[in-house]
N, C-alpha and C positions, 0 to 999 in steps of 0.2 A: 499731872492730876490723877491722883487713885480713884477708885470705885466709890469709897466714899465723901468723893467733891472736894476732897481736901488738898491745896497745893502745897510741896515741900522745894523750898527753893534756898538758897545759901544767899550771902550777902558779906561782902569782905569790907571791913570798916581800913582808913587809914592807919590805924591805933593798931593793927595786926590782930584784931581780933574779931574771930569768923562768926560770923550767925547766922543761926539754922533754925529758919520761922516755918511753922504748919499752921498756912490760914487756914482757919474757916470761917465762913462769913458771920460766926455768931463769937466763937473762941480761938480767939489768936494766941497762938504761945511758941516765946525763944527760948534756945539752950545759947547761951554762949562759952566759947572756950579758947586759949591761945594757942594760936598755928607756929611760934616759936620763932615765927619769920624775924628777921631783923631790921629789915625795912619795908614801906609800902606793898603789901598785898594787890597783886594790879588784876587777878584771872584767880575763877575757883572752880571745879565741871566735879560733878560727880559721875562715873560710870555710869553705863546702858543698867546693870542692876542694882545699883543704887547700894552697891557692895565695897567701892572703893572713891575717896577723895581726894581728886590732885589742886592743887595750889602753889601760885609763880609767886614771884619776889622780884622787887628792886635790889635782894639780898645776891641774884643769882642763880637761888637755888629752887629748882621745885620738891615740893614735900606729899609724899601718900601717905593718907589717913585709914583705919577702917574704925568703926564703931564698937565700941565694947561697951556694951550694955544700954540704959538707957540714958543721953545727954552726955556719954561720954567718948571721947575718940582718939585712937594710939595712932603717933606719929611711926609705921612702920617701914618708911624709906627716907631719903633726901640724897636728888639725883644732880648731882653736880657736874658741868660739865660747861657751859656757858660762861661768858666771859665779860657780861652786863645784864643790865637788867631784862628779866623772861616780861613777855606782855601779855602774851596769850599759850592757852592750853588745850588741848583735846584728845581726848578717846577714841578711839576707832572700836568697831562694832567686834564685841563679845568672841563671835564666828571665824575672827582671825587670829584668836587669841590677846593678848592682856598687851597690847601698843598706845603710845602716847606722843603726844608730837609737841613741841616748844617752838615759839616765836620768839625771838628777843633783840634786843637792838648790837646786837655784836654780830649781823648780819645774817644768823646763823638759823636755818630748821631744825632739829633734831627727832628723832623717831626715835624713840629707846620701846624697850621689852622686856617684858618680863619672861624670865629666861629659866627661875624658881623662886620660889614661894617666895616674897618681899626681897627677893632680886631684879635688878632692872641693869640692865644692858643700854649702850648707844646701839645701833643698830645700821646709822646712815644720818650722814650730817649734808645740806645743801646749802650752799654758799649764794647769798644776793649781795647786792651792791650797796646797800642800805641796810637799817634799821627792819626787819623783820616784823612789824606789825598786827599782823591778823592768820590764823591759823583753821583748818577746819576739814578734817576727817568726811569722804561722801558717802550718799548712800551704800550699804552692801551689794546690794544686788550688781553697782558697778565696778564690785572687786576693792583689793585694797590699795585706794587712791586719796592723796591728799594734793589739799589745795593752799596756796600761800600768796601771800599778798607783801608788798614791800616801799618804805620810802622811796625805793629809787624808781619807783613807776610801775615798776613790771610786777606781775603776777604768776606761777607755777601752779602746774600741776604734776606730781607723783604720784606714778603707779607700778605698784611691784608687779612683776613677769615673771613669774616661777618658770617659766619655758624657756628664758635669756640662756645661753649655754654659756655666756661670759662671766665674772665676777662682778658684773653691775647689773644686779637684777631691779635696780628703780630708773624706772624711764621718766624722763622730764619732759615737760611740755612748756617754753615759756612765751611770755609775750608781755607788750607795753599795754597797760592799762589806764594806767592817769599820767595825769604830765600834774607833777608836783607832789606823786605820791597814791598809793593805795592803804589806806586804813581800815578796812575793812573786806571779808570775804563770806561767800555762807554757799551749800547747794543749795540749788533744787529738787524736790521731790524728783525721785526717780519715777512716778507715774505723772507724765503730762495731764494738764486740766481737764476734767472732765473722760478721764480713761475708764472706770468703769460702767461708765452711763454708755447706753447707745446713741453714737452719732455717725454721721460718714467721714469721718476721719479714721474710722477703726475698720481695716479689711478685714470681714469675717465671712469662711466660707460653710456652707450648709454642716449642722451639727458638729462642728467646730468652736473654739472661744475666738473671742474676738483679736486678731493680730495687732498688737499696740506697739507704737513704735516709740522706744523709753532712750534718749538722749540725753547725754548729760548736760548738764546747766549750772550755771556759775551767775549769783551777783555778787559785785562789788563796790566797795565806797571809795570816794576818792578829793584829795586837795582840792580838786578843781569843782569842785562844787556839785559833782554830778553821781549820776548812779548808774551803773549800767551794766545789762543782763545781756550773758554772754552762751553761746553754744558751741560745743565741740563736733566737727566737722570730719569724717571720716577719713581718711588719704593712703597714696602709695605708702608715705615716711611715714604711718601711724595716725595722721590727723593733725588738726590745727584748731583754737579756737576764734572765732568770728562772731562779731559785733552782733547782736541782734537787736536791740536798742536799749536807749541812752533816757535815762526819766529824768526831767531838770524839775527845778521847783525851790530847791535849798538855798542859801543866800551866802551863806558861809561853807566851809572843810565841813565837809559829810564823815564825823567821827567811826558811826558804825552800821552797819547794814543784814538783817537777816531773814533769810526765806522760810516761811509759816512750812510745818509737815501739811500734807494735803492726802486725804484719803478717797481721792477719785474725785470731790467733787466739782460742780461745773465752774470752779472759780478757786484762785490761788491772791495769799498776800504776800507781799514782801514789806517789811518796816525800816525806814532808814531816820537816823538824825544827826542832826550836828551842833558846830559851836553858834550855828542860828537860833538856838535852843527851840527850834521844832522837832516833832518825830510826824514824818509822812508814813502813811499805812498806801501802799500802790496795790489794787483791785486787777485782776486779768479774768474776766468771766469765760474764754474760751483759749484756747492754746495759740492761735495763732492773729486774736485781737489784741487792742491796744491796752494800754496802764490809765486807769482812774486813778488821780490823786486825791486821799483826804487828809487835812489838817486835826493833828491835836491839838487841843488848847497850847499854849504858849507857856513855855518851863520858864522858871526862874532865873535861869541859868544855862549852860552849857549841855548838852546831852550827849554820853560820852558811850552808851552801852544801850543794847535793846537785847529782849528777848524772847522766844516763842516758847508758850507750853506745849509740852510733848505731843499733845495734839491739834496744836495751831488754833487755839482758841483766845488765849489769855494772853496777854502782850506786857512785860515786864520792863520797865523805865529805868534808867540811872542816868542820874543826875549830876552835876561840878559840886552842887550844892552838899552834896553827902545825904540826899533822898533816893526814896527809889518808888514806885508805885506800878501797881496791877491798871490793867485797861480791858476792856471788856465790847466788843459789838453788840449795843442792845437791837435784840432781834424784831422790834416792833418798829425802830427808827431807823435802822442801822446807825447810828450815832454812836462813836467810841466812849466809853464812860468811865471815868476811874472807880476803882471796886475796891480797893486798900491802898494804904502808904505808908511807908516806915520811915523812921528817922534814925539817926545815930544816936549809938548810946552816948548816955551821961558821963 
């Protein structure tokens, strides 16, 4: 969401053709145009500047876009390397330079780079046991670290080591997440709930800021019906991550799960849904209290995708049905409210 209230968000139809809608609560308007994919568009991210667009395929292939002019956009790569279809895509932040990560079901990570100008590089491929599911780039402040999720249970994290003196400068982190699969992953904010506000959680010594203590954090979705937020645990061998709990409530496969940005305040969301066709918004009003679940209305259909605006305000739906729609905390009810909806084109 820019300055002037307007949201710019993408939307990939089965048909392989991308749209790119800028509500605003009075004038709606699409561009659309073809991604050239050959088969089902499954993931589309636009970069932290909103300067470059990647987009997976059932085709194999992902495709970077950049915009030339107005409603119009040059296919300036297509990164082949994958051996089935890509599911998910992501960015890593700007400060590391121009990296991209791929999920896809030929078990495979991949981390490519741009290495010169609309050149892109593999860089480091990690092997799972399964179909590769869910992808997701962490915050900077914890360095460059990716996180993966996979059918065959288990879950990873990558983090590059410029200090490594060996030829494997990505350290892995794995571990079993779901029994029957993990389909979803997201961070959490690098500043725990309520870190800017003064509480006694924060050691602060006389004319000093306040010492906060910033852990990384992981949720996840999973076959087994459940949700569960995870933390990484310091150690001799580097760390480990460990349980911190488990939010039940879904009834079916938790398709997808992700953690709202939070800028200090005394409270964080996390959004998850599945083929139960609910989406749960989970409430933590202090860092180390429990999870409030609330219900959205009841989808039509399957719920396959969620999404947070860059500021954790606006909460983005997708649907089996081929809908997608805005959601909104109205601030008088707390009551989540739908605020737009789009359909497929004709």
């Amino acid at each position: 969401i820019n300055h002037l209230g307007v949201l710019n968000f993408w939307i990939a139809w089965h048909s392989g053709l991308l749209r790119s809608s800028l509500l605003a609560m009075t004038d709606p308007t699409c561009t659309f145009f073809d991604s050239a994919h050959d088969e089902m568009i499954h993931d589309i991210q636009m970069d932290h500047h909103g300067k470059m667009i990647a987009t997976c395929s059932s085709d194999h292939h992902i495709k970077i876009f950049q915009p030339q002019g107005e409603g119009q956009y040059n296919e300036v790569a297509t990164l082949k390397g994958h051996e089935g279809p890509v599911w998910q895509i992501s960015w890593a932040h700007p400060k590391f330079g121009a990296y991209l990560a791929s999920a896809s079901y030929d078990h495979k990570v991949i981390i490519w780079k741009e290495t010169q100008r609309d050149t892109w590089t593999r860089v480091h491929t990690y092997n799972f046991h399964g179909s590769v599911n869910a992808v997701a780039w962490g915050p900077p402040d914890h360095g460059l670290c990716l996180a993966a999720g996979s059918s065959d249970g288990n879950a990873c994290m990558l983090v590059w080591n410029a200090a490594d003196s060996s030829m494997q400068k990505w350290q892995d982190f794995r571990w079993h997440a779901h029994d029957g699969g993990c389909n979803g992953i997201s961070w959490g904010p690098y500043l725990p709930t309520g870190a800017i506000l003064p509480n006694s959680n924060n050691v602060q010594q006389q004319g000093q800021p306040p010492q906060i203590q910033c852990s990384r954090r992981l949720v996840t979705a999973g076959a087994d019906k459940k949700v569960k937020v995870w933390k990484f645990v310091d150690g001799a061998t580097g760390g480990e991550w460990t349980l911190a709990t488990t939010l039940e409530g879904h009834t079916d496969i938790v398709r997808d799960v992700k953690w709202a940005a939070n800028i200090g305040l005394p409270f964080t969301w996390i959004a998850s849904c599945g083929q139960d066709r609910m989406v749960m918004v989970w409430t933590q009003q202090h860092d180390n209290d429990g999870w409030k679940q609330e219900k959205l209305p009841e989808f039509p259909d399957a719920v396959w995708k969620v999404s947070w605006s860059e500021y954790g305000n606006v909460l983005a739906v997708s649907c089996a049905d081929n809908s997608a729609s805005l959601w909104r905390q109205e601030a008088n009810t707390g009551k989540w409210q739908q605020i737009s909806a789009l359909t497929p084109p004709s």
